[in-house]
C-alpha positions as CSV (number, residue, x, y, z in Angstrom):
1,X,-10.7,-16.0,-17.0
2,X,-11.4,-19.0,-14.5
3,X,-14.1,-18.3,-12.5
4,X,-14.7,-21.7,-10.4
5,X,-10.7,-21.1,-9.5
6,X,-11.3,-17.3,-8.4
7,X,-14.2,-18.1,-6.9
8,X,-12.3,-21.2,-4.9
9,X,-9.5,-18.8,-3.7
10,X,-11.5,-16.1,-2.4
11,X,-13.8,-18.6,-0.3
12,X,-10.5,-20.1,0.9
13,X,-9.7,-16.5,1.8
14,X,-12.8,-15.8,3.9
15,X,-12.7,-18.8,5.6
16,X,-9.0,-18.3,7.0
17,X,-9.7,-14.9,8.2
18,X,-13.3,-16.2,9.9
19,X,-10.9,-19.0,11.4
20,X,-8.4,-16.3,12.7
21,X,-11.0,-14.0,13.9
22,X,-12.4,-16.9,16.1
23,X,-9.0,-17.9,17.1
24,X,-8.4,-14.5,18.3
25,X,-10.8,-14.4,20.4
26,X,-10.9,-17.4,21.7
27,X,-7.3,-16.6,22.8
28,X,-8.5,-13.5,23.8
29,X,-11.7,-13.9,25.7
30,X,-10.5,-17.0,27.6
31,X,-8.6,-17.5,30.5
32,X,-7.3,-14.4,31.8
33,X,-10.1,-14.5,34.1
34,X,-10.3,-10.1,33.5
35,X,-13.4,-8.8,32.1
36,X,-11.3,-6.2,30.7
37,X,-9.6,-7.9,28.4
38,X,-12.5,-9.6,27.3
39,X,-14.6,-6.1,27.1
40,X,-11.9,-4.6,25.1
41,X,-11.7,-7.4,22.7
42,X,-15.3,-7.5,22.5
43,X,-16.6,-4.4,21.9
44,X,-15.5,-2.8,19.2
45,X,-17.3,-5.6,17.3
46,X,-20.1,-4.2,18.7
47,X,-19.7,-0.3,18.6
48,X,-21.2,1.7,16.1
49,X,-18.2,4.4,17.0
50,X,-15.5,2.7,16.0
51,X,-13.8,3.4,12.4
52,X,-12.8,0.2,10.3
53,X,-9.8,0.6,10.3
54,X,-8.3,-3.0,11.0
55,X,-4.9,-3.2,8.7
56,X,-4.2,-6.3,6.6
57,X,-1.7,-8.0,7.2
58,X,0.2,-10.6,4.9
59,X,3.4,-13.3,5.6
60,X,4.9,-13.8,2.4
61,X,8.0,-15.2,2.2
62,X,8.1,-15.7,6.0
63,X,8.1,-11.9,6.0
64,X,5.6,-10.1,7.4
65,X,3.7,-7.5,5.3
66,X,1.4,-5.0,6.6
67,X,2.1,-1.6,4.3
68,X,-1.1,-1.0,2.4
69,X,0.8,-0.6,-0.9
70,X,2.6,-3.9,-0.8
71,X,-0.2,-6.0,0.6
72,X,-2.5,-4.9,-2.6
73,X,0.4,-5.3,-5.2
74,X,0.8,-9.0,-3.6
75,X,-3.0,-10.0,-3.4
76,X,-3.0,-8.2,-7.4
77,X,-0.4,-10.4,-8.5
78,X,-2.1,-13.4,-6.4
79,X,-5.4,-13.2,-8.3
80,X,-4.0,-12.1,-11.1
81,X,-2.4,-15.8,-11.3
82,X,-5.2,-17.5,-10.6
83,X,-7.3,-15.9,-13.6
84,X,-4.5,-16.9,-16.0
């Protein structure tokens, strides 16, 4: 097993998605000039209501992949490499 290497990958992980969620936003929350889009992009990051249901989404391939099934059996086979 390779630690440092796992440990690498999944930091690289985090940091992409904390790069997308900011880019979102940004996108998002800026410009439009209506608070409603801003509103609705902001609070469910605040709710204590709402479900966590945000769904993973992968491009592999250049193919999108967003069934639950196929995104684990890609990120299992993805750190699977890595501790080989």
């Amino acid at each position: 097993m390779n630690w440092e290497r796992y440990r690498t990958h999944i930091n690289l992980v985090v940091k992409f998605r904390k790069r997308s969620n900011s880019e979102y936003l940004r996108k998002t929350c800026t410009g439009s000039g209506n608070s409603k889009d801003f509103w609705s992009a902001v609070k469910p990051l605040f709710s204590q209501n709402v479900k966590s249901g945000n769904d993973t989404v992968l491009i592999e391939n250049d193919k999108l992949v967003k069934y639950p099934e196929s995104v684990a059996n890609i990120m299992n086979s993805y750190l699977t490499w890595l501790l080989i």
